[in-house]
C-alpha positions in Angstrom: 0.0 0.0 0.0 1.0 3.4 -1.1 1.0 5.8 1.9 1.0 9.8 0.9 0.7 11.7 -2.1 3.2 11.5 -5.6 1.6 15.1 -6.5 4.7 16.6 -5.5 7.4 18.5 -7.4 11.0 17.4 -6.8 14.5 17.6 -8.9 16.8 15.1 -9.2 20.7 15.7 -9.3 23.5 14.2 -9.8 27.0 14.8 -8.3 30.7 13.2 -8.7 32.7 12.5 -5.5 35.7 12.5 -5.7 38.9 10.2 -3.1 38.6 12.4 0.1 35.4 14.2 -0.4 33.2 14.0 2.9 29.0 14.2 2.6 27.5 15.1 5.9 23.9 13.8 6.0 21.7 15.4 9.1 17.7 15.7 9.3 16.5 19.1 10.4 16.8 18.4 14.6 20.4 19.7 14.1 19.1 23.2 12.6 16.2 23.3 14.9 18.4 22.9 17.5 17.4 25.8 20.2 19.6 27.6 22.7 17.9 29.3 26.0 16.9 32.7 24.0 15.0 30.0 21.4 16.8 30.9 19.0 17.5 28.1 15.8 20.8 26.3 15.6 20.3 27.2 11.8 22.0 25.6 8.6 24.2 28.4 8.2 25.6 27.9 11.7 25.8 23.9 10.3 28.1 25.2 7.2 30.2 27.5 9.5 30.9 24.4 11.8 31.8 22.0 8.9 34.3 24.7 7.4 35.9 24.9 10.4 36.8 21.4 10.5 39.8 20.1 9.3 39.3 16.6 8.9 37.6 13.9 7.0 37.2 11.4 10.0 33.9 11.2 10.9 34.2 10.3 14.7 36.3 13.9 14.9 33.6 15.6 12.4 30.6 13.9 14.4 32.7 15.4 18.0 33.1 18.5 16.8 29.3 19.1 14.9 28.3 18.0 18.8 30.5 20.1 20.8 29.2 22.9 18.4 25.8 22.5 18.9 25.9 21.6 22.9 27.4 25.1 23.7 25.2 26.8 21.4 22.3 25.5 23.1 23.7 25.9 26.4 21.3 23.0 28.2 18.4 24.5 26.8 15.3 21.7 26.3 15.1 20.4 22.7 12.1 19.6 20.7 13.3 17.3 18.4 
């Protein structure tokens, strides 16, 4: 059984990865992310963090993303 609707649009693309690239997948908890003024972790903030890091191993880059968002947030409750 089909759940949901296929009346959607949607684009397909392609990319080539190349030795070394890294892809970071995430759902949108990580932007939704809220510090104690409820203000959004945001993608932008995402980007910033990523281009700060300086590595492709993804225990470090998983570390670091979490350190990130743990002081922006500063203990406040999250939704997600």
């Amino acid at each position: 059984m089909l759940y949901g609707t296929t009346n959607f649009d949607y684009q397909i693309y392609e990319t080539t990865f190349n030795a070394g690239d890294v892809i970071f997948l995430y759902t949108d908890g990580l932007a939704e992310a809220l510090n104690k003024k409820r203000e959004l972790f945001t993608q932008k903030r995402i980007v910033k963090a990523l281009n700060k890091i300086d590595t492709t191993n993804p225990e470090t880059i998983l570390s670091k993303i979490n350190k990130d968002v743990a002081e922006f947030s500063g203990g406040a409750l999250q939704n997600d």
